[in-house]
N, C-alpha and C positions, 0 to 999 in steps of 0.2 A: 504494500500500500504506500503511495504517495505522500511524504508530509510535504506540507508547503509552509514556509517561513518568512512572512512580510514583514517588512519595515516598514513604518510610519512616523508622520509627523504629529505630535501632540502638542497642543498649549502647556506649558508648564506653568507660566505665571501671567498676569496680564501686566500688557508696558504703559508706564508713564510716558506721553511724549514717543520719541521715534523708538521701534522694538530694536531688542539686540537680541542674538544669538542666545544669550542665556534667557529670553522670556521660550524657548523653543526646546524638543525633547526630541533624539533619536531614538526610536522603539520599534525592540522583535514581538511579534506576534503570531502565533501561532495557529492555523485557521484549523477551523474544528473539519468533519467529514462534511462534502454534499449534502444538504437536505432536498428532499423531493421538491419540483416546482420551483428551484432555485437555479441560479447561473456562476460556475466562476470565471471571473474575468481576473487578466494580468494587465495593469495600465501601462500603455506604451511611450505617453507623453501623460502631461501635468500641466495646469497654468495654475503661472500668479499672479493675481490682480490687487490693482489698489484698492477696492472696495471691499477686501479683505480687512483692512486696515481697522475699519468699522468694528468688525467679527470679534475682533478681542477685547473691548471693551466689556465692561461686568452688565452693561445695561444695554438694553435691545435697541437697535437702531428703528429703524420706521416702518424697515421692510425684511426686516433680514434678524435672526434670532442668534445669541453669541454663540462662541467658540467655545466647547465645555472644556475647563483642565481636565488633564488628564487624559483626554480622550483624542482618537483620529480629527486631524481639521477637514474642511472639506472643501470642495472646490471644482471646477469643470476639467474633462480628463478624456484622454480616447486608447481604449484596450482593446482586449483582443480575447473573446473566449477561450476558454482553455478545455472546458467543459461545462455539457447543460443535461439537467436534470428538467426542464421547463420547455413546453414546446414555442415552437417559433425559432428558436437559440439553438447553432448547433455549434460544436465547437471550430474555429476558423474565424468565426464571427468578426466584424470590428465594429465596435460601439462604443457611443457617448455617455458619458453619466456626471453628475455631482459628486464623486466619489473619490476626488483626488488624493495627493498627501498621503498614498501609501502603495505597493507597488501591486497587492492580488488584495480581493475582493471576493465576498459571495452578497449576490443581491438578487432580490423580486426584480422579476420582468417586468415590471414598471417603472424601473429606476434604471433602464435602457432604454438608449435609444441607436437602431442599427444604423450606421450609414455605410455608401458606397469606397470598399478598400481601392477599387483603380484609384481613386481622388489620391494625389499624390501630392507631399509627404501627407501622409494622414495627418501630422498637426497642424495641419490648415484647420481640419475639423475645429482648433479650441482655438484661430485669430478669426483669419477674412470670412470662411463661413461654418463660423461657431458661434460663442455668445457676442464676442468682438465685433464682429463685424454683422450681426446681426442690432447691437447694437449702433451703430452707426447708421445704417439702413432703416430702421425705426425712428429712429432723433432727426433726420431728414424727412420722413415723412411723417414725422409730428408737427414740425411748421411748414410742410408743402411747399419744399424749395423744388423751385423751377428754372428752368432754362432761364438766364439775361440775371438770374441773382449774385450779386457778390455775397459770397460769407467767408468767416474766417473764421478759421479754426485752431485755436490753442491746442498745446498740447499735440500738435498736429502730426509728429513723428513717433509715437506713440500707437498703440494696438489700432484703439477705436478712432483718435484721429486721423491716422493715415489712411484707413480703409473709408472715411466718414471725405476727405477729399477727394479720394478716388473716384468713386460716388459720385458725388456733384460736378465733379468732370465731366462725367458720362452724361449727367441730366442737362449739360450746355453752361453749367455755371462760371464766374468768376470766382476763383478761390486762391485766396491769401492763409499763409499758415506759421506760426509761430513757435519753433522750438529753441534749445539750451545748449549747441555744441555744430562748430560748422561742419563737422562729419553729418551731423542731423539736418544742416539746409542744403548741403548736397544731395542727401538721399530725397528731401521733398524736393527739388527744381527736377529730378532723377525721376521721379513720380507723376508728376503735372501737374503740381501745384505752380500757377501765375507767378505770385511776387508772395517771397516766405523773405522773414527776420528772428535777427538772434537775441530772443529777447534780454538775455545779458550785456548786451551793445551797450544801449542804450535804454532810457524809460519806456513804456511801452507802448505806453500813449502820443509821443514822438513818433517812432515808428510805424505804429501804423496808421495813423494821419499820414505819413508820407508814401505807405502802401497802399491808400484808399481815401483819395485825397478829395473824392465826391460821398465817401461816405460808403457804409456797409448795409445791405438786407438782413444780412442773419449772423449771428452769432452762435458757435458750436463750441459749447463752453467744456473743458475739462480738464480747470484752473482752478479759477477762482478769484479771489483776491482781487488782486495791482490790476491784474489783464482782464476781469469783469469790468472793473471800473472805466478802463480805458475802451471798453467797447461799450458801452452804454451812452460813452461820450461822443463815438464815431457813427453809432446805429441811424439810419435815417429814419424821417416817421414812419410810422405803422412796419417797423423793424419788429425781428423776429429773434427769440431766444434760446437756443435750447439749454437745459442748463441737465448738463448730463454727468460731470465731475467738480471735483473741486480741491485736487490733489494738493495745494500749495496750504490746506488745512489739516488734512489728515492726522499729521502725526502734532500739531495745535495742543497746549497744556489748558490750554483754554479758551473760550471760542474769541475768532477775531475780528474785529468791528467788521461792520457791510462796508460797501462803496457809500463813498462820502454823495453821489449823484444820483441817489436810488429816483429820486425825484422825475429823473430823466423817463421813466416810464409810465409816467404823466405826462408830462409835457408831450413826450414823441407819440404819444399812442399807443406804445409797444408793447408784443406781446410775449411771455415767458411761460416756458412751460420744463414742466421737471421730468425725467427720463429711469424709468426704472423697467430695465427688458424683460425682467420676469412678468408682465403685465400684456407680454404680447406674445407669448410662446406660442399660442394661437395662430399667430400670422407667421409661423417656421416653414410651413410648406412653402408659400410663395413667395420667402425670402433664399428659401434654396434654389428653387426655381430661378430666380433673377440674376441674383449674385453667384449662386453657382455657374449660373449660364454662362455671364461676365468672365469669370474663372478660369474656366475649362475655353472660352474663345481666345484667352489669354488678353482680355481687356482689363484685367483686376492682378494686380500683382499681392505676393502674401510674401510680407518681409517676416524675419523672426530673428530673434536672439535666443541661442539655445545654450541650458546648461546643463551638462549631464553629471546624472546620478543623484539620489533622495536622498544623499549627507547634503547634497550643495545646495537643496530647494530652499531653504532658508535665506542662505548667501544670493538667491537668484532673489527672492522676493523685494528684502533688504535695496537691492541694488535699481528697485523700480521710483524706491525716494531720494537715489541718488544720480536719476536718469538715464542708467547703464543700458537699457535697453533702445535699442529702434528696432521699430514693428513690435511684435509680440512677443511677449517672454516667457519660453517655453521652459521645461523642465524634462527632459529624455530619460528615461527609469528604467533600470533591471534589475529584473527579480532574480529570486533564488530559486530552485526546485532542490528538496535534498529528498533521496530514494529509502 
């Protein structure tokens, strides 16, 4: 008989401020036998996301329930069956789950989801069309950007920004984008993004005033802060908002004043609206359908930063508040079998 010996990620402790390495636990775990009507998957990749950051807090964020100590974290993940006791699931399988931060798994068929192994590298499935870029896709058609809009997009060489500019390329737009490192305004001019700045230059609001010097349609927010402010001040009327991150708070000891212009969405008319993807799982088919299609025409490019091995997934995650990443930041994971 087969034992199988996973390793996992557990919360150890919850962080003050930005997490270290010591709020984090490597752990063996020992997976009991198959039970009937269940599946076991080996995870082949792993993401990190900032809206993790959330998760370890002692108190429930708005939409999302914390991180138990002690126990596996979780997170969007793409395996590979190994074996199924549950129909639909044979083993070869590759599927999606919530089930990350750790390398094998047994789970109810409801907590899969199969997709197409040709899609290549299969960790496309957790950027351009996984929650990433499903995200993106969503937050674009939550203010109905059209053809002839300039928006800008922070954050923009990043998972959801990059794929969220790609995107409105395709729908005819003007897009300006904003990131932290000129390896990172290479890779967007490299992409098709119009006119990108490094928001460390200079202010931000300098910037892009001179990157959109008639002014912006939409803002595709996943900052916050300095770069909210400064596009509320560039938005033209009846400007559009999505407000889908706000990375520049996260790791925050305590919350940090608004924009000093909040007023500006009075004055302009403008409208804002907040972005949580779980709330459109619903529309997955015909965002695979779209973005997929994009994909596989080779109109939609999937950047990643990959780090392998579940000792490093910490040091991968770690490294998305200190902007290590462009494109998505994957985590590559191998298991163990011992006989």
């Amino acid at each position: 008989m087969t034992t199988i010996i996973s390793r996992e990620i557990q919360l150890a402790s919850r962080p003050n401020g930005l997490p270290t390495a010591a709020n984090f636990s490597l752990v063996q775990h020992k997976l009991a036998p198959l039970p009937a009507g269940q599946v076991l998957v080996r995870n082949l990749y792993m993401s990190v996301d900032p809206y993790m950051r959330g998760r370890m807090n002692e108190t429930k964020s708005s939409y999302v329930p914390p991180f138990q100590l002690g126990k596996a974290m979780e997170g969007s993940a793409v395996g590979e069956v190994i074996e199924s006791r549950a129909e639909g699931f044979k083993s070869g399988d590759i599927v999606t789950s919530m089930l990350g931060w750790r390398e094998y798994f047994i789970a109810e068929p409801q907590a899969l989801h199969p997709v197409n192994r040709e899609i290549q590298p299969l960790s496309v499935y957790l950027g351009t069309l996984g929650p990433t870029g499903l995200t993106a896709w969503v937050g674009l058609n939550l203010v109905d950007v059209q053809a002839g809009d300039v928006i800008f997009i922070s954050g923009a060489a990043g998972a959801v920004g990059n794929v969220a500019g790609q995107l409105a390329k395709l729908r005819g737009c003007e897009v300006i984008g904003s990131a932290g490192s000129a390896e990172k305004i290479e890779f967007l001019q490299a992409s098709g993004f119009d006119r990108v700045f490094n928001y460390k230059d200079a202010p931000v609001l300098e910037q892009l005033n001179r990157a959109a010097p008639d002014g912006i349609d939409v803002y595709f927010d996943n900052v916050g802060g300095e770069t909210l402010e400064a596009a509320l001040s560039v938005l033209r009327v009846h400007g559009r908002i999505v407000a889908c991150g706000a990375i520049s708070s996260y790791n925050a000891e305590k919350p940090a004043p608004g924009p000093s212009n909040l007023f500006n969405i009075t004055t302009k008319r403008l409208t804002m609206k907040g972005l949580i993807v779980s709330d459109s799982l619903h529309l997955l088919g015909d965002f695979e359908r779209e973005v997929g299609g994009y994909f596989q025409a080779g109109k939609l490019k999937n950047k990643e930063t990959v780090v392998t091995g579940i000792d490093r997934a910490v040091e991968a995650f770690l490294g998305l508040f200190d902007g290590k990443n462009i494109g998505k930041m994957v985590v590559k994971l191998d298991g163990t079998v011992d006989d």
